[in-house]
N, C-alpha and C positions, 0 to 999 in steps of 0.2 A: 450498632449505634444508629438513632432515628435521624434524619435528615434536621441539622440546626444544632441537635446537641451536642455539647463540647466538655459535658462533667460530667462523673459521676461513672463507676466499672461497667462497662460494656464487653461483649463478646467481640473477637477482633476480627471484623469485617467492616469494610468500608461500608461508610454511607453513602448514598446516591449522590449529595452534592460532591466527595471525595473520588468519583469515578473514572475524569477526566474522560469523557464524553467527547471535547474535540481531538483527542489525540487515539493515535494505535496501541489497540492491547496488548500487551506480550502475551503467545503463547507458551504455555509451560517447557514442551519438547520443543521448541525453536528455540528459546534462554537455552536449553541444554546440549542441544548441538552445537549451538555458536561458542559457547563458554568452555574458555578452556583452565576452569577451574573443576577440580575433585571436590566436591560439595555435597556433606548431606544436607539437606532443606529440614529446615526442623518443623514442629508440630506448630499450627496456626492457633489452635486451641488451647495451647499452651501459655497463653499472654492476653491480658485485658486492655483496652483501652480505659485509660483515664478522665483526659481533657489534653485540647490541645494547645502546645507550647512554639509551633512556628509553621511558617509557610515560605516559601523560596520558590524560586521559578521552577525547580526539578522535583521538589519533595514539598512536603508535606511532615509535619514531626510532634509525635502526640507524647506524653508522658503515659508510660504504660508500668501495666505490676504482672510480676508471675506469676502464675496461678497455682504453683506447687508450694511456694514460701511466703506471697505475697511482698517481694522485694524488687521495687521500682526498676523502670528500664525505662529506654525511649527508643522507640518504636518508629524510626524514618521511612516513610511508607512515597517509596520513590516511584513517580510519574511514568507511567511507559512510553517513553520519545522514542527512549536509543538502548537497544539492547547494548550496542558495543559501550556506550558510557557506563551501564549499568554494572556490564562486568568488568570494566577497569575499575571503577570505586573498588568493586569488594576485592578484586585482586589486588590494589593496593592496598587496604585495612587487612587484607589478611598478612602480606609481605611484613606490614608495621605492627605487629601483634606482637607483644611484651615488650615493645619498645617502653623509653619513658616517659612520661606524659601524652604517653596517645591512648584518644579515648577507645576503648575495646571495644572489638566487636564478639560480641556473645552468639550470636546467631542470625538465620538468611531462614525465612520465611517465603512461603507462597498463598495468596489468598486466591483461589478457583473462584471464586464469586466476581472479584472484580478484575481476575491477572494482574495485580499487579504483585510486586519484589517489596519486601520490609525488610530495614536491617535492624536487629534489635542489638541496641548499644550498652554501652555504660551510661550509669545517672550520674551526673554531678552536680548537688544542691548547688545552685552557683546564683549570687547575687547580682545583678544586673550593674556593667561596667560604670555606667554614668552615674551612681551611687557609689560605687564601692571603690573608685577610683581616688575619690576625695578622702577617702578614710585611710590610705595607705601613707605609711613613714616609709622613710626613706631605705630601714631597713626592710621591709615591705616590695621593697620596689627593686633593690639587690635580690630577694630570693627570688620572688617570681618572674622575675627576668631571667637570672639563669637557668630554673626551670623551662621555660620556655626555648630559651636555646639549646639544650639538653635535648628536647623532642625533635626542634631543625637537626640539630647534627645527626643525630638518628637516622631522621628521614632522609637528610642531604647525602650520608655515608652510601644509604641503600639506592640512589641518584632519582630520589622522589621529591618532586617538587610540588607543593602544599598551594603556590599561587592563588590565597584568597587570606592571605594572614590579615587580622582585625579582630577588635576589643570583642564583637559579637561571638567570632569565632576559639578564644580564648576562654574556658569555664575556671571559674576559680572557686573554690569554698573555701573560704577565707576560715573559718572555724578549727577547718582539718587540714590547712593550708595544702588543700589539694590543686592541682592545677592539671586541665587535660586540654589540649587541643583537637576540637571539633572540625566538622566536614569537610572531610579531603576529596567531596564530587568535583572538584574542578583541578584535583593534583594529576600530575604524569611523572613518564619517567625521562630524566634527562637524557639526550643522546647531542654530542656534540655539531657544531654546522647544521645541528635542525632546525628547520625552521617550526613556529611554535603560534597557534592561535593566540594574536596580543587581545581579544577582546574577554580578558581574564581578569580577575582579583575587585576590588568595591571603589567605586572613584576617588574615594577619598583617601585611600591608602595605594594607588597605583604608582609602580615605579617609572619614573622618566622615558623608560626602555618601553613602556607598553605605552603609554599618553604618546608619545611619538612613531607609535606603530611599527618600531625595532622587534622583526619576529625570532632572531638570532640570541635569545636573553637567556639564563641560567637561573640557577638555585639564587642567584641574588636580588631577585625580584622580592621573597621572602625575609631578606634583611628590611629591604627598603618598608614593606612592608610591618615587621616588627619596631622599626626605626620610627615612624610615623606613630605607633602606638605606646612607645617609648619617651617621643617626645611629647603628648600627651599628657601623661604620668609627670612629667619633671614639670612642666610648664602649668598643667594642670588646664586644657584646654582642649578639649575634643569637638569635631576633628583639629588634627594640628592645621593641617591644608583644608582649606574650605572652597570647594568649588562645582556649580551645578554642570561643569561638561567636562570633557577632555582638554578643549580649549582657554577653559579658563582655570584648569590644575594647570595646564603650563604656564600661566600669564603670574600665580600664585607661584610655581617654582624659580620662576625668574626673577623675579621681585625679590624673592628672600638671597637666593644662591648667585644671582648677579647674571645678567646678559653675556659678559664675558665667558663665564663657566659651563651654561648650556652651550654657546656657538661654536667651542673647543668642542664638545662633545659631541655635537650633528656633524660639525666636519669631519672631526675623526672616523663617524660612522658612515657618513656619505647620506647624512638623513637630510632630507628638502623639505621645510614647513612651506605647507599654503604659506601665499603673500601676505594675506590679512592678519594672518599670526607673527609672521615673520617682524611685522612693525611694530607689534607691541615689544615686541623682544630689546630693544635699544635701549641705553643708555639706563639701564638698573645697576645699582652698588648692592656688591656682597651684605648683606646683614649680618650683624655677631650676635649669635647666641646668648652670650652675655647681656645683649640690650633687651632680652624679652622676661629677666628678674624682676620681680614686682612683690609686694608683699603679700596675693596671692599663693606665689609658689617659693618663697626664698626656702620654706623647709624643706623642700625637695631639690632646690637648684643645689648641686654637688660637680665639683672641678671634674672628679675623674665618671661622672654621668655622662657630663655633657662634651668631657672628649671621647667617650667609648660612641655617645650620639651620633659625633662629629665624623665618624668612621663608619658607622651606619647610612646613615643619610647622605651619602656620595653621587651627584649627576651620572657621572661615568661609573657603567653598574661593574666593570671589572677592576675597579680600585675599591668596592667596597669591602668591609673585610667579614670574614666568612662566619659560620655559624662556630665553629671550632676555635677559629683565633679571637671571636669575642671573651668567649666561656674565659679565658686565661689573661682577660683584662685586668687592671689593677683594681676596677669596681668591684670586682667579685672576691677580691682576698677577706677569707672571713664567711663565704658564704660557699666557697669555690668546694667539692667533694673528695675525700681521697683519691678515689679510683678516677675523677677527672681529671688527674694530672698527667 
């Protein structure tokens, strides 16, 4: 691919602007010592680029095709920072392989030209959330919500925490009502009393436990998470929380959830806000859900949504309820699967 161009089938080597120039290259036999994954590295030759479809701080993500059937992929052409990140991703994607709704991984590529690691994925024709979100009924909104929790419980059974849940990360083809959850570079695995880097998951879907620097969190950061993009969908207003720092997702959480409910929950955890936050914190009343119906969203405001919500979106992340005992809410009778009973 020529340096600038982003369409059109190219051979799969990076372009020069794609080289990352300020960072360290992986070399191939060091990825191989260090990784303690059984991995064959598959053929680099074997897959085109197309044009590209995203950029993130760690990757790079181009829509690609096969070269033996011509049948699309995506091609995550991951940044050389950190060997150890690189092979927790694939060792996770590999542990969640034939889960359901997790996007597959097909293969782990090497490019010698510029050392870097490509995972080539599953395609999901997927329509961009901020369109496609307005087009959904309400039964819409039962299936792909339980899908969605279908792949957490998955991941959450295997003790993998997904910590970056959001609309972006969510693919849906609404045509083939497919739904897959994309990039788990920021997922681990849970081990209890650990402590856990909180500079994790998109500000606007951050659970209370990370915006307060609680390093002690679980798999329910991923509710809170889904919760956020759940209320969304009912309310029809993305982001639900609107806020440009840390600082002011908690001034936004307290406003809605009440001063009372957060201060329960710092005490209880022995969490100390700076002073200057600490003062906005006072004298906020709980909000009801119910006061945010508007003829905007009445098709979508539903009694048993917005209490399954209401169980999602909890300050105190160990009263929220789990990816399992969602699936068995009363929203989902009608949608709910045999075998998930």
């Amino acid at each position: 691919m020529k340096k600038g161009e982003e369409k059109g089938d190219s051979p799969f080597h990076l372009s020069p602007d794609l080289q990352y120039p300020q960072t360290k290259t992986i070399q191939f036999d060091q990825f191989q010592q260090q990784s303690d994954l059984a991995l064959n590295f598959g053929n680099i030759d074997d897959y085109l680029l197309v044009e590209r479809i995203g950029r993130g701080k760690y990757s790079t993500v181009f829509l690609g095709r096969r070269t033996k059937d011509d049948s699309p992929c995506v091609l995550k052409i991951l940044k050389p920072v950190c060997l150890a990140k690189i092979n927790k991703e694939i060792k996770i994607l590999e542990e969640l392989k034939g889960g359901p709704n997790v996007c597959e991984l097909y293969d782990v590529v090497y490019d010698p030209e510029s050392q870097s690691i490509t995972l080539v994925m599953e395609y999901i024709e997927n329509v961009d959330f901020r369109v496609l979100y307005d087009q959904f009924t309400l039964p819409d909104l039962k299936y792909y919500m339980y899908q969605i929790l279908k792949c957490l419980k998955y991941a959450h059974s295997l003790g993998i925490m997904h910590r970056d849940i959001k609309p972006q990360n969510i693919m849906i083809d609404h045509s083939s009502r497919k739904v897959r959850i994309i990039d788990w570079g920021l997922a681990d695995h849970f081990v209890p009393k650990t402590q856990y880097q909180v500079r994790v998951a998109t500000i606007h879907y951050k659970a209370p436990e990370l915006l307060f620097g609680y390093p002690y969190y679980d798999f329910s950061v991923d509710i809170w998470g889904l919760g956020c993009t759940f209320a969304s969908l009912i309310f029809r207003r993305v982001p639900f929380f609107r806020g440009r720092d840390n600082n002011e997702m908690v001034w936004r959480l307290v406003s809605f959830f009440g001063s009372e409910e957060v201060d329960c929950y710092l005490k209880k955890f022995n969490i100390v806000l700076p002073t200057a936050l600490q003062q906005k914190m006072v004298d906020h009343h709980r909000k009801s859900w119910n006061d945010l119906k508007n003829e905007k969203n009445e098709d979508m405001f539903d009694a048993d949504a917005v209490d399954l919500l209401s169980k999602m979106l909890v300050i105190d992340h160990t009263m929220r309820i789990t990816a399992e005992e969602a699936m068995k809410h009363k929203f989902f009778d009608g949608v709910r699967d045999d075998g998930d009973e």
